[in-house]
KEZA-134642 format. One record per residue (C-alpha): x, y, z. Coordinates in steps of 0.1 Angstrom, whole numbers, plus 2048, in hexadecimal, padded with zeros to 3 digits. Example, Ala and Ser with C-alpha at 12.3 -4.5 7.8 and 13.67 -1.06 7.14 Angstrom:
<sites>
87B7D384E 8897F5847 
</sites>
This chain:
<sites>
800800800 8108227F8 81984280D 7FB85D80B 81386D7F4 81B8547DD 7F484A7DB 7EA85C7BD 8098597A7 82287779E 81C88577B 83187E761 84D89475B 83C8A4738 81E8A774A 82E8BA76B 8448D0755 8268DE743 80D8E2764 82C8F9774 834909753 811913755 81091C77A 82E932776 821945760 809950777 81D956792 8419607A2 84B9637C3 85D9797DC 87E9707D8 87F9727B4 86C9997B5 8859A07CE 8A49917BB 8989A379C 89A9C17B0 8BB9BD7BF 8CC9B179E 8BD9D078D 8A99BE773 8859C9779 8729C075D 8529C476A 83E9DB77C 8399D27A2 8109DC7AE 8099DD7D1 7E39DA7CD 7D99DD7F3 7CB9FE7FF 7DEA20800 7E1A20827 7F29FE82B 808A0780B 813A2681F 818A0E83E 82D9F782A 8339E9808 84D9D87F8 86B9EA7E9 8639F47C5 83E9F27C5 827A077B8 80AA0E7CB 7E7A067B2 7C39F57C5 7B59E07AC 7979F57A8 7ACA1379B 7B89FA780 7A8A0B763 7B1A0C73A 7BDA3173B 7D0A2C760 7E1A0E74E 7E9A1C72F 807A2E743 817A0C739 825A0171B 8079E670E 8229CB713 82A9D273B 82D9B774F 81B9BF775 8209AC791 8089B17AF 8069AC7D3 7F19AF7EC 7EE9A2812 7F398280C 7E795F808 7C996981C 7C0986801 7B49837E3 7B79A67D9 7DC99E7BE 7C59827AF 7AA9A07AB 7C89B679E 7D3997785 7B1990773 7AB9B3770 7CE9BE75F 7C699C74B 7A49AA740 7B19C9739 7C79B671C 7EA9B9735 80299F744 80699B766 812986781 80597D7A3 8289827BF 8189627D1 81D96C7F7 8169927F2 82299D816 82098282A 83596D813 85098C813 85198C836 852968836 87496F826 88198983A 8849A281C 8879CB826 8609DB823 85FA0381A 848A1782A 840A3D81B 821A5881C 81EA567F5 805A3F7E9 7F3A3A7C5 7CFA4E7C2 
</sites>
């Protein structure tokens, strides 16, 4: 009798590199949004999508403060069409960045969840900002 983990078989390897080829495209994490930063190679536009008030509290280094619901066509089109976003929010606990996601995806734009949002950076032990500006 197998383990609880072997019970339902492991995918096969063609199977397993396209369901994370897929996920990944959905997704990055902390380390790699804060590596990007470091490295200098940001790519991408970083959204914190929580609330102006806990932006101005603390955000991640880089971000951009921009709620979902203030993700309209002519706010966007400050981007180049091609932008890559990649939003945040509170964490696994929100679902406010996967709000932020379908909505840049509706809006014809790529984006990328930063799974974690705060939590996850914290989680890390990566630096937070903290500032009096925040997106209207």
């Amino acid at each position: 009798m197998p383990s609880p983990v072997a019970e339902i078989p492991a995918a096969e390897p063609d199977l397993a590199t396209a369901h994370y080829a897929a996920k990944l495209a959905f997704e990055t994490d902390c380390s790699d949004v804060h590596a990007a930063f470091a490295g200098a190679k940001v790519d991408f536009i970083l959204l914190d999508v929580r609330t102006p008030a806990l932006f101005a509290q603390s955000h991640v280094p880089g971000a951009i403060n921009l709620p979902h619901g203030k993700m309209t066509a002519h706010r966007m089109s400050e981007w180049p069409k091609d932008t890559l976003f990649v939003v945040y929010c509170a964490g696994p606990h929100c679902n406010g960045a996967d709000k932020a996601a379908f909505r840049l995806a509706k809006l014809g734009l790529k984006a990328k969840l930063m799974i974690g949002g705060m939590t996850g950076w914290a989680d890390e032990g990566l630096p937070f900002e903290s500032s009096a500006m925040a997106a209207e």
